[in-house]
C-alpha positions in Angstrom: 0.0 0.0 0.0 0.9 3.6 -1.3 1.1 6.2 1.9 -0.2 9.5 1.0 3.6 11.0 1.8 5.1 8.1 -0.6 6.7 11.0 -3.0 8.5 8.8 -5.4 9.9 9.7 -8.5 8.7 8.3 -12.0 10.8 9.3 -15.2 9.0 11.5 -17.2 6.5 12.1 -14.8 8.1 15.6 -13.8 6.2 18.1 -15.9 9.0 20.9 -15.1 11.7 18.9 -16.2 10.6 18.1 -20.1 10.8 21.4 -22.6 7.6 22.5 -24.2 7.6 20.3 -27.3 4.5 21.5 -28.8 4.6 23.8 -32.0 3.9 27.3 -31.5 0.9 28.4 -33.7 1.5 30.9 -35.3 -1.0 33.6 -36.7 -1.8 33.9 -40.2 -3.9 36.3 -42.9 -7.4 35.4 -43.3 -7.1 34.9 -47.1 -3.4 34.4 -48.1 -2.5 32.1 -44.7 0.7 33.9 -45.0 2.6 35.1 -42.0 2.3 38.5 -40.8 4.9 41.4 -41.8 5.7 44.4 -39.1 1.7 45.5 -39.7 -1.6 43.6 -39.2 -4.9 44.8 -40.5 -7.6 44.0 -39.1 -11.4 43.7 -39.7 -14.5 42.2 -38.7 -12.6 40.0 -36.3 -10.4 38.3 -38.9 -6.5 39.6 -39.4 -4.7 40.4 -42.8 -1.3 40.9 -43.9 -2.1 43.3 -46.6 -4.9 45.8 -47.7 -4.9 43.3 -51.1 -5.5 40.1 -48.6 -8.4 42.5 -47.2 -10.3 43.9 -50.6 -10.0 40.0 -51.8 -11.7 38.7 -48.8 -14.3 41.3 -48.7 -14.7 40.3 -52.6 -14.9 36.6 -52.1 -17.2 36.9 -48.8 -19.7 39.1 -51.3 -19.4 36.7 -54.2 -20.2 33.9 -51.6 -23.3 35.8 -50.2 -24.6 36.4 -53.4 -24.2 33.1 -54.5 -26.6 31.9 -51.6 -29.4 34.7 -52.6 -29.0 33.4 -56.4 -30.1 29.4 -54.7 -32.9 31.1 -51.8 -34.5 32.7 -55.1 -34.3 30.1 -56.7 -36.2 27.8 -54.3 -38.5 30.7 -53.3 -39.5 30.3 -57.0 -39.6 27.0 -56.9 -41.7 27.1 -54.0 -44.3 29.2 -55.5 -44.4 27.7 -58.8 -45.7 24.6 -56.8 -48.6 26.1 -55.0 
């Protein structure tokens, strides 16, 4: 039986003792993924590395948003063509 002040020592049990091995994660632009220069731009909660990586976002997010009013107009027509 164990005591409760058995302190023994197990090899790599001694979280003080082994380096942090895990990657650091490092931040990247929201549309490039590239790393970061000396300045971040930010918008909208998402960072950029350029005011290019910003404008194509903001050009893909619209493009995407107007993609899914093309498909709920469709289906509103389909849905009324129906009834």
């Amino acid at each position: 039986m164990i005591e409760s002040m058995d302190v023994r020592h197990v090899p790599g049990a001694d979280a003080f003792s082994e380096p942090n091995t895990a990657p650091a994660r490092r931040a990247r632009c929201a549309h490039c993924h590239g790393p970061f220069g000396m300045i971040r731009r930010r918008r909208s909660g998402r960072q950029f590395c350029s005011v290019a990586c910003m404008d194509g976002y903001d050009d893909a997010l619209r493009e995407t948003v107007r993609a899914k009013a093309r498909w709920y107009d469709l289906i509103d027509r389909l849905r009324a063509r129906n009834t």
